[in-house]
C-alpha positions in Angstrom: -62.7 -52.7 -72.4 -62.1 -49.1 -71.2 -63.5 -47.1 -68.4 -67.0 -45.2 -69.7 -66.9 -42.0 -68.2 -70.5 -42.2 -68.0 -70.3 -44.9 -65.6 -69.7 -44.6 -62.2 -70.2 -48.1 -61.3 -68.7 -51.3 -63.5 -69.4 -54.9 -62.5 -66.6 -56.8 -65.0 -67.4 -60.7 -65.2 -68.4 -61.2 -61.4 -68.4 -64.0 -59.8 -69.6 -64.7 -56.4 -71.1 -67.7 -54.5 -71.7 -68.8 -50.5 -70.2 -72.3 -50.2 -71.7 -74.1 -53.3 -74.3 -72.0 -54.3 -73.0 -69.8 -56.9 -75.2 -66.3 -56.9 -73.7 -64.4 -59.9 -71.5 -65.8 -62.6 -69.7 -63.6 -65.1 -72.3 -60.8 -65.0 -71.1 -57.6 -66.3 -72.8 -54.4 -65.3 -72.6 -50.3 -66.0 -74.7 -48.2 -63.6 -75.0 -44.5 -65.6 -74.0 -42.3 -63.8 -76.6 -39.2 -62.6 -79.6 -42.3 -63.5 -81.5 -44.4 -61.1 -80.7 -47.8 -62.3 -83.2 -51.1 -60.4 -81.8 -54.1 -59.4 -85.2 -56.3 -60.2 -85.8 -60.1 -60.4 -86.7 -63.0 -58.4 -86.1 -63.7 -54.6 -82.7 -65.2 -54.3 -81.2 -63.8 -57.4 -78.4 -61.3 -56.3 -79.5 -58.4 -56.0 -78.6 -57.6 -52.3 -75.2 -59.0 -53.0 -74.3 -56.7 -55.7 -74.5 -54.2 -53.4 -72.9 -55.7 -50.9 -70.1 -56.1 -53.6 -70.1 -52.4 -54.7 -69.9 -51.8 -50.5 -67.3 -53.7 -50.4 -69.4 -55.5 -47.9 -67.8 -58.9 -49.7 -65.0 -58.8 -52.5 -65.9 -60.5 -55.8 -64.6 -64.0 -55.9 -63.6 -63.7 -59.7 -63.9 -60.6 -61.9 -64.0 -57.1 -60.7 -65.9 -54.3 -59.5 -64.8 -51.0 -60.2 -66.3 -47.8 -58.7 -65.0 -44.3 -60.4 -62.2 -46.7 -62.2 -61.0 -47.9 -58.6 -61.4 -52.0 -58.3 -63.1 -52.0 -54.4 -62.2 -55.6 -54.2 -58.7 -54.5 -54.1 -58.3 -51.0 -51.8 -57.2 -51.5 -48.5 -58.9 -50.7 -45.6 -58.1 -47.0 -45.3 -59.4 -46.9 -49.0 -62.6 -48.4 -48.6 -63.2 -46.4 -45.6 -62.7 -43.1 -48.1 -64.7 -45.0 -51.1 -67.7 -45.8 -48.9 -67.8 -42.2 -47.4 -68.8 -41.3 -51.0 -71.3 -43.9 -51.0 -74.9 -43.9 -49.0 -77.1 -46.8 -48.3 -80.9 -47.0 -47.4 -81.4 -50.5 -45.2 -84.4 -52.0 -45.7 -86.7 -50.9 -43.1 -84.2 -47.9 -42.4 -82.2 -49.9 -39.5 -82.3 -46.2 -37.7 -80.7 -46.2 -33.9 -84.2 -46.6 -31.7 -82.5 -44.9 -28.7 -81.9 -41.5 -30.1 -83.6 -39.1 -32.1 -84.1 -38.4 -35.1 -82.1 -35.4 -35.0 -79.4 -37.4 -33.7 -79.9 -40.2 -36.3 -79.4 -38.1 -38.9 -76.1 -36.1 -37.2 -74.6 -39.9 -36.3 -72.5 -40.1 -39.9 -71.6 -36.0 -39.5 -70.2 -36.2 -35.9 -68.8 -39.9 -36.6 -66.7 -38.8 -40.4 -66.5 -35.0 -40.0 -65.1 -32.7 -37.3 -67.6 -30.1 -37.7 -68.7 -27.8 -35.1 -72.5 -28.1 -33.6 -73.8 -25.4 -34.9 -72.7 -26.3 -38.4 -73.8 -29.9 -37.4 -77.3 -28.8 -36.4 -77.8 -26.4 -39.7 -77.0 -29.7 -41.5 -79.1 -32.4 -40.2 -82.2 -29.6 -40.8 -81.4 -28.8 -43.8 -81.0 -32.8 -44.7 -84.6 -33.3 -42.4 -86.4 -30.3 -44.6 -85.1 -32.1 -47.8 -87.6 -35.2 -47.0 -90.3 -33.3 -45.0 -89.0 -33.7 -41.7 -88.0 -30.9 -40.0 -90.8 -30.6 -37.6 -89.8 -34.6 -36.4 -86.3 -33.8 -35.2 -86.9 -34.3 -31.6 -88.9 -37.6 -31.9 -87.7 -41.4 -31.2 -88.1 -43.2 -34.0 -90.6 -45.2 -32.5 -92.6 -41.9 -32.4 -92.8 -41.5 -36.1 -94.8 -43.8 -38.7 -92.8 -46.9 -41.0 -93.1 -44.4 -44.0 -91.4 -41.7 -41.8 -89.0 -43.7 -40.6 -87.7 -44.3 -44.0 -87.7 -41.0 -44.8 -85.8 -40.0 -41.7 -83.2 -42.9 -42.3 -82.8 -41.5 -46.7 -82.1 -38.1 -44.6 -79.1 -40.0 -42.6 -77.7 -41.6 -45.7 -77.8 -38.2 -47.9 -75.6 -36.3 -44.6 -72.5 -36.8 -46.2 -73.4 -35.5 -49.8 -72.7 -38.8 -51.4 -72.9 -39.3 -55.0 -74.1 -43.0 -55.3 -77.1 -43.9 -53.2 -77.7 -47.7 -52.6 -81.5 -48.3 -51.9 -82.2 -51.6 -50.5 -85.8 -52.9 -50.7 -86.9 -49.0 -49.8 -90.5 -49.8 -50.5 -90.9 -53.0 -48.3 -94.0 -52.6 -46.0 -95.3 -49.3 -46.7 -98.6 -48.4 -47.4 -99.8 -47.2 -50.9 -99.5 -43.1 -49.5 -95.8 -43.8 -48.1 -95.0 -45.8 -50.6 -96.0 -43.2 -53.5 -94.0 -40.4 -51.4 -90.4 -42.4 -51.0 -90.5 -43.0 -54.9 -91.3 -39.8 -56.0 -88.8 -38.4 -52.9 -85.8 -41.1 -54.5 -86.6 -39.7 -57.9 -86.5 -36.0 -57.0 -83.6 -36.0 -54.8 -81.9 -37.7 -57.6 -82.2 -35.2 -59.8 -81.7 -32.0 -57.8 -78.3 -33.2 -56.1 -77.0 -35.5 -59.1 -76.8 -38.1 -57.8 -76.4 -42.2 -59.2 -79.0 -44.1 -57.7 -79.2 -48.3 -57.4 -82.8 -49.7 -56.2 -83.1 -53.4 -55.4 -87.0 -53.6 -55.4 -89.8 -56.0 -55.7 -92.5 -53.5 -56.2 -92.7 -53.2 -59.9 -94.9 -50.0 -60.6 -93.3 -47.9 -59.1 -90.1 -48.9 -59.2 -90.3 -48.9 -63.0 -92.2 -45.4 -63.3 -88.6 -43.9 -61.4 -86.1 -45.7 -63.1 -83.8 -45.0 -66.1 -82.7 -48.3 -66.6 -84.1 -51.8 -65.0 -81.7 -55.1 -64.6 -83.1 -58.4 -64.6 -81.4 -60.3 -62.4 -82.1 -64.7 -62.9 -79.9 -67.9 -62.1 -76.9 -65.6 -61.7 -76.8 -64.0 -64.6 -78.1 -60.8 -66.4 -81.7 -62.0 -67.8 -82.9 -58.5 -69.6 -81.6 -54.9 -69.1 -82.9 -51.6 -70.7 -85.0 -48.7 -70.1 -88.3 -49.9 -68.7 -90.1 -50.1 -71.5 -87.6 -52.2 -73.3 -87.6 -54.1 -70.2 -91.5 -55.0 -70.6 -91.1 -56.1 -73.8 -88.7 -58.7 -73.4 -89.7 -62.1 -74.7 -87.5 -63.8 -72.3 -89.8 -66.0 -70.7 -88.4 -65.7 -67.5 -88.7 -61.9 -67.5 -91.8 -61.9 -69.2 -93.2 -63.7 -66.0 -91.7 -61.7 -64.0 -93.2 -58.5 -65.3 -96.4 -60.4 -66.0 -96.4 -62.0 -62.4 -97.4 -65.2 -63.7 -97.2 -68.4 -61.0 -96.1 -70.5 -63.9 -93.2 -70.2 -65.8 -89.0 -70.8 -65.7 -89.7 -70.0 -62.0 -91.9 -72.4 -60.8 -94.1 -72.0 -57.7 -93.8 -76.0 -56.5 -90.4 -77.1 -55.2 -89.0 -80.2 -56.9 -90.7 -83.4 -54.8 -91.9 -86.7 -55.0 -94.7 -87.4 -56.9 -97.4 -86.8 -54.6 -98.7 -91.2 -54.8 -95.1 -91.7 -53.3 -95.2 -89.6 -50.9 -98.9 -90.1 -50.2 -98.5 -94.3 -50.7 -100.9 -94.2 -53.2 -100.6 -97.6 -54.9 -101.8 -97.2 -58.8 -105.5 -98.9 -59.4 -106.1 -99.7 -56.0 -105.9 -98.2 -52.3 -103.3 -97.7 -50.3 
């Protein structure tokens, strides 16, 4: 297997687990680059960790994952440092400083990585605060600003350093319909207008799936379905087909494995307890 030049990202039989519980096995993965690829699939299924992987966050415990050709699991720490400085990352729920502003928020990454001058600092941060319709917010607390805003003002932070991938983590979590609408469209548009590659781990299927280029299925640690939305939908994998569906039935069951309910209950058959 060779390097695709339209890849920026390659997961290469990953492996990765926490104690026993294994979370991906052998899944291979291309992220397009200049696309906005979702992570999708069930609580629990590894979407956060691959992620975490391409962060460098944890290193793969078999296989590797290769960003721009480079295996992360295997740079050094003065090499990550430079990999991840091409790299941005939306928290979920923004995980913005609470005791500064957002001015100061979004100028954290440029005074922290960059020896710029204020001036060249402030033109920066305004023009990153204009991108997402915040200009007029700089001098708030984030507690001042709304849940949607504060997401917004957070995507502003993670875009200061021009990076070209963009890690969204569960973007949509907790906003209302309005907000929610805005941050998609915003992830989509800023996507195309700067180039960027974009990787959304979501839940929120609509819209998620009217922004994306390609959707991942994520189940029992391995690839279930991938493909352009569409193609996605029309999967008769039963497990992704409840998932699209949102069935409570299916591969993914909503009762845990118990006891039948006349043990646990001492319910003696043909009589009383």
């Amino acid at each position: 297997m060779t390097d695709s030049p339209s890849s920026l990202i390659e997961l290469r039989d990953v492996h990765f687990g926490y104690g026993d519980r294994l979370v991906l096995e052998g899944v291979s993965l291309q992220i397009p680059r200049g696309k906005v690829t979702a992570l999708m699939g069930a609580s629990g299924g590894g979407k956060t960790t691959v992620l975490r992987l391409i962060g460098g966050q944890y290193r793969a415990q078999a296989g590797s994952v290769l960003f721009e050709g480079q295996d992360i699991g295997q740079l050094d720490k003065q090499g990550l440092y430079q990999a991840r400085r091409r790299m941005g990352m939306l928290f979920q729920f923004g995980a913005l400083f609470t005791d500064i502003s957002v001015f100061d928020n979004v100028a954290f990454p440029l005074r922290e990585h960059l020896k710029l001058s204020e001036p060249m600092v402030r033109d920066i941060v305004l023009m990153k605060l204009e991108a997402v319709g915040l200009r007029g917010a700089r001098d708030l607390l984030p507690s001042e600003v709304s849940g949607g805003m504060a997401r917004r003002v957070a995507l502003a932070r993670a875009m200061a350093l021009d990076p070209e991938l963009m890690m969204y983590d569960e973007p949509f979590a907790g906003l209302d319909p309005i907000s929610l609408g805005t941050a998609a469209r915003l992830i989509r548009q800023l996507n195309n207008a700067l180039g960027l590659t974009s990787i959304i781990v979501s839940h929120d299927l609509e819209e998620t799936f009217h922004i994306a280029d390609k959707v991942v299925i994520l189940a029992n640690g391995r690839i279930a379905a991938q493909g352009t939305p569409e193609e996605v939908r029309q999967s008769t994998d039963p497990l992704v087909h409840q998932f699209v569906s949102a069935e409570p039935e299916g591969p993914v069951r909503f009762h845990y494995p118990a006891n039948s309910a006349a043990q646990d209950f001492g319910v003696v058959p043909g009589g009383s307890s």
